[in-house]
C-alpha positions in Angstrom: 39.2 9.0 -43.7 36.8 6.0 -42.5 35.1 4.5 -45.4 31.3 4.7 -46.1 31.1 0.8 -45.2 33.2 0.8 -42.9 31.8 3.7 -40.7 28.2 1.4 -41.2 30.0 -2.1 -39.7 31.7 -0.1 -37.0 28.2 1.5 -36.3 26.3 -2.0 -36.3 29.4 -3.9 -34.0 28.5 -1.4 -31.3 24.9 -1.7 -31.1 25.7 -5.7 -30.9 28.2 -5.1 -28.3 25.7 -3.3 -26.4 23.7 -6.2 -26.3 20.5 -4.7 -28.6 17.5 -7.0 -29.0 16.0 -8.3 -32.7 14.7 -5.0 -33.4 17.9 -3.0 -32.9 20.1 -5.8 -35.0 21.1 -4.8 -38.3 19.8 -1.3 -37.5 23.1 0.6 -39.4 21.2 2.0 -42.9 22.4 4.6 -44.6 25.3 5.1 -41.8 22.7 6.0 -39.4 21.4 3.8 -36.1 17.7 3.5 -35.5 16.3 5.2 -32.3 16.8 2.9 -28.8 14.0 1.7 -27.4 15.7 1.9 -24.2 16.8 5.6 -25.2 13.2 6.4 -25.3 12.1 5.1 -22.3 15.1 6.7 -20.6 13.6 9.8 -21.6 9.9 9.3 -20.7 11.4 8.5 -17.3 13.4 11.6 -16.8 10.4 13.5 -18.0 8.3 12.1 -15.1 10.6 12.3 -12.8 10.9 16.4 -13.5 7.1 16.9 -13.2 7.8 15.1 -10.3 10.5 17.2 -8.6 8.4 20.5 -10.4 4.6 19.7 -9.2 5.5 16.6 -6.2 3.0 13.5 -6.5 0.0 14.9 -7.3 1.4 16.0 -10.7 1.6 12.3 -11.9 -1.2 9.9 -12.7 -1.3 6.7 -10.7 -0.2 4.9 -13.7 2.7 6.9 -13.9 3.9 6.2 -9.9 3.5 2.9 -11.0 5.5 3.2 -13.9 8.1 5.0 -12.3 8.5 2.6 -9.7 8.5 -0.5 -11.7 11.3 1.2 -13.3 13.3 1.1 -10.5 13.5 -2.6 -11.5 13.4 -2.7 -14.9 16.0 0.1 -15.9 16.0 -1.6 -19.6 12.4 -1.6 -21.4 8.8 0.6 -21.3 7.2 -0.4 -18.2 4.1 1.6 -18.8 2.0 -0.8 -20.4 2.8 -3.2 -17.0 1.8 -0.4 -15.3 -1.3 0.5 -16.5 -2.4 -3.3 -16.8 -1.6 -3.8 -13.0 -3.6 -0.8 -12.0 -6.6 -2.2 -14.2 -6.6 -5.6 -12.0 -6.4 -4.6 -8.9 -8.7 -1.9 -9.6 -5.9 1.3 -8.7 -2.8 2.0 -7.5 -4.5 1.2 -3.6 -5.5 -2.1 -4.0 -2.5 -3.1 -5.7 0.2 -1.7 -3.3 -2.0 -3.3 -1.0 -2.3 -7.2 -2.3 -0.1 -9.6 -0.8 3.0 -11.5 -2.1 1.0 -14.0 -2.7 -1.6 -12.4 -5.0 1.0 -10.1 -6.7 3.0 -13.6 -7.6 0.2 -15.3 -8.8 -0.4 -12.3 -11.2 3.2 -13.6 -12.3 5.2 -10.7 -11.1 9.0 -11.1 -10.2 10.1 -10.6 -6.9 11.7 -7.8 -8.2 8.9 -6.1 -8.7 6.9 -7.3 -5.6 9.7 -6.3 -3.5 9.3 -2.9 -5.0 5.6 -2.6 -4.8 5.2 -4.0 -1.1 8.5 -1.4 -0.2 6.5 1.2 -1.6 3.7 0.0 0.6 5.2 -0.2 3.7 7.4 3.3 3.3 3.9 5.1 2.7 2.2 3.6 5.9 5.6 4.3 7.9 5.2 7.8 7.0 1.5 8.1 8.1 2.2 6.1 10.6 5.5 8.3 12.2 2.5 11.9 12.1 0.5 10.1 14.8 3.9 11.6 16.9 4.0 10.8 20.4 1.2 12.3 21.6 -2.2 10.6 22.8 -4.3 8.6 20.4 -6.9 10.6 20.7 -5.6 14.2 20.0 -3.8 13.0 16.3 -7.1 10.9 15.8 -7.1 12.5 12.1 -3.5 11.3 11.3 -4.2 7.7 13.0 -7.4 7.6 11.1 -5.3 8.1 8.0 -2.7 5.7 8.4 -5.6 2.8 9.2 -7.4 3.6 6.3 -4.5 3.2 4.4 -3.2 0.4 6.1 -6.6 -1.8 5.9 -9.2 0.0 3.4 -8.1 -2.1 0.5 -7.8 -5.2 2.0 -9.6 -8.4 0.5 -10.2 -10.1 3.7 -11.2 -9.1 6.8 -8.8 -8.0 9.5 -9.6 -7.0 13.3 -7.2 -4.8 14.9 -7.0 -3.7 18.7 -4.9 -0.7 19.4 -3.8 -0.7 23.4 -3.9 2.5 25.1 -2.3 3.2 28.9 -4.1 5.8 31.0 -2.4 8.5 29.2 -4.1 7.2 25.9 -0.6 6.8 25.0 -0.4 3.9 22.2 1.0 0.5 23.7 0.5 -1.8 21.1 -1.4 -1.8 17.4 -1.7 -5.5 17.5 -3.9 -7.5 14.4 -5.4 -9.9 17.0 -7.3 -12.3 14.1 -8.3 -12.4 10.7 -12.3 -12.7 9.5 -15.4 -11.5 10.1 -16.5 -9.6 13.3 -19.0 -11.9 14.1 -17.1 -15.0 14.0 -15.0 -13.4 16.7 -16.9 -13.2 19.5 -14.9 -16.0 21.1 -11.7 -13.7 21.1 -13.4 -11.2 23.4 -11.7 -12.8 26.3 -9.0 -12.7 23.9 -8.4 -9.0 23.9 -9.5 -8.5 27.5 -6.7 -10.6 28.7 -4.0 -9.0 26.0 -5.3 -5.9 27.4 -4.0 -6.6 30.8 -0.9 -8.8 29.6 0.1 -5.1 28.3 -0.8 -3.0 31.0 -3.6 -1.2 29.1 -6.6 0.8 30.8 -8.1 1.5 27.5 -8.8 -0.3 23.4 -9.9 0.8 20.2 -11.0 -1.7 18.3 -10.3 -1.6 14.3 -11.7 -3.8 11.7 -12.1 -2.9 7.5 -15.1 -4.4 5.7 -14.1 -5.8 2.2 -16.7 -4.7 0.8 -15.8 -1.1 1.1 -18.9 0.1 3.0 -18.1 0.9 6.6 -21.5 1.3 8.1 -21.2 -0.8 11.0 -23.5 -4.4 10.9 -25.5 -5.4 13.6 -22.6 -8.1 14.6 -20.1 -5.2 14.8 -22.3 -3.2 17.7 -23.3 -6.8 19.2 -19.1 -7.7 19.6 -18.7 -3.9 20.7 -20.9 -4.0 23.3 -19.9 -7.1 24.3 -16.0 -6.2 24.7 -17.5 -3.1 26.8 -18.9 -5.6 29.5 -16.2 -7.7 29.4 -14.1 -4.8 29.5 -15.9 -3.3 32.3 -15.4 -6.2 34.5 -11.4 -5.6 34.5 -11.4 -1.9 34.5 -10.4 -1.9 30.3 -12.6 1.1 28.6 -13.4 0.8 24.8 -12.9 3.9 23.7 -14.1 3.5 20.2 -14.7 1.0 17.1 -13.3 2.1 14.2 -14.5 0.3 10.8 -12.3 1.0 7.4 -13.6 0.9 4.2 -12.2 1.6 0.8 -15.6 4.7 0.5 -14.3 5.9 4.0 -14.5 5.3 8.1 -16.9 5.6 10.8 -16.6 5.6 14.5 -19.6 3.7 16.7 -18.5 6.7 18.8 -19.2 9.5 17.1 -22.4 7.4 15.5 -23.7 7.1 19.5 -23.5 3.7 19.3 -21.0 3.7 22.1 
């Protein structure tokens, strides 16, 4: 039979073989190991994972997708403080899947974990991106409205985006043409007019996102609009509509009658 002592320095060689940290060493008292750290977090994950097979992703908090997610990465350790510190500066789970490398790196993330948060990113805006299906712009304008809010509403600069149409309203191309303000880009009208016909395209919808999270459209948005539609006119290239994203929602100079 093992002796008392002896079961307690076989019990305390194994947690040091399994590599335990400073608060795991010397945790054989009384012949009994102290509880993991890495045991509990193992747990806390599986529990989110079953509320996440049981109620889908509604049923966790955005801290806990984050969480979840980090873990991915970090299979040793609680990653729900990170988390829920990452969520509080970049103001939710949008903004942050949204921030580029850059930012995320400067926050002093690993690549690790900015791989996983930008993969995360990308997966989501394929999958709103693959519901727009095959069929004209304009009949799955819900679903393409979804997938360019998510796309651009939490961006921290400003992004214009032109999406080509043929005379089907088929999609051609969803090109980013330039970054900045609207009305600083009144020299790229030609721009788009001539991508328009490099493509083919009979008709555009422009896109841009305003940082501030307000989409009501400024009076340089409607003066570039109308501008594009002249210019557009000229070559046969119809603007259907201008689309501007903000984190509070979208509006279309369309449906406004500003077009």
């Amino acid at each position: 039979m093992t002796s008392y002592g002896g079961l307690a320095k076989l019990q305390l060689s194994v947690v040091k073989r399994l590599g335990s940290d400073s608060s795991q060493k010397g945790a054989a008292v009384h012949g009994r190991v102290s509880t993991s750290p890495v045991r509990h977090s193992s747990g806390r994950r599986a529990r989110l994972r079953q509320r996440l097979f049981d109620g889908g992703g509604k049923a966790l908090l955005d801290h806990e997708l984050v969480e979840y997610l980090l873990a991915l990465v970090t299979p040793r350790g609680d990653t729900k403080p990170q988390a829920m510190q990452l969520i509080a500066t970049f103001d939710g789970i949008g903004p942050l899947l949204s921030a580029s490398a850059d930012m995320l790196k400067r926050e002093g993330l690993s690549d690790a974990v900015i791989g996983a948060l930008k993969i995360a990113e990308a997966t989501a805006l394929r999958l709103l991106e693959t519901r727009t299906g095959n069929a004209p712009i304009l009949s799955s304008w819900d679903a393409l409205g979804d997938y360019l809010h998510a796309a651009m509403a939490n961006r921290r600069t400003e992004e214009v985006r032109i999406l080509f149409l043929n005379a089907k309203n088929m999609l051609i191309a969803n090109e980013a043409l330039w970054q900045g303000s609207v009305d600083e880009a009144s020299v790229h009208v030609r721009e788009v007019i001539a991508r328009a016909i490099a493509l083919g395209a009979t008709a555009i919808i422009i896109v841009h996102n305003h940082p501030s999270g307000d989409p009501t459209p400024s009076q340089q948005d409607i003066r570039v609009t109308r501008d594009l539609i002249e210019a557009g006119r000229h070559m046969k290239v119809t603007v259907h509509d201008h689309v501007i994203v903000g984190a509070s929602g979208r509006t279309s100079m369309r449906a406004m009658g500003l077009i």
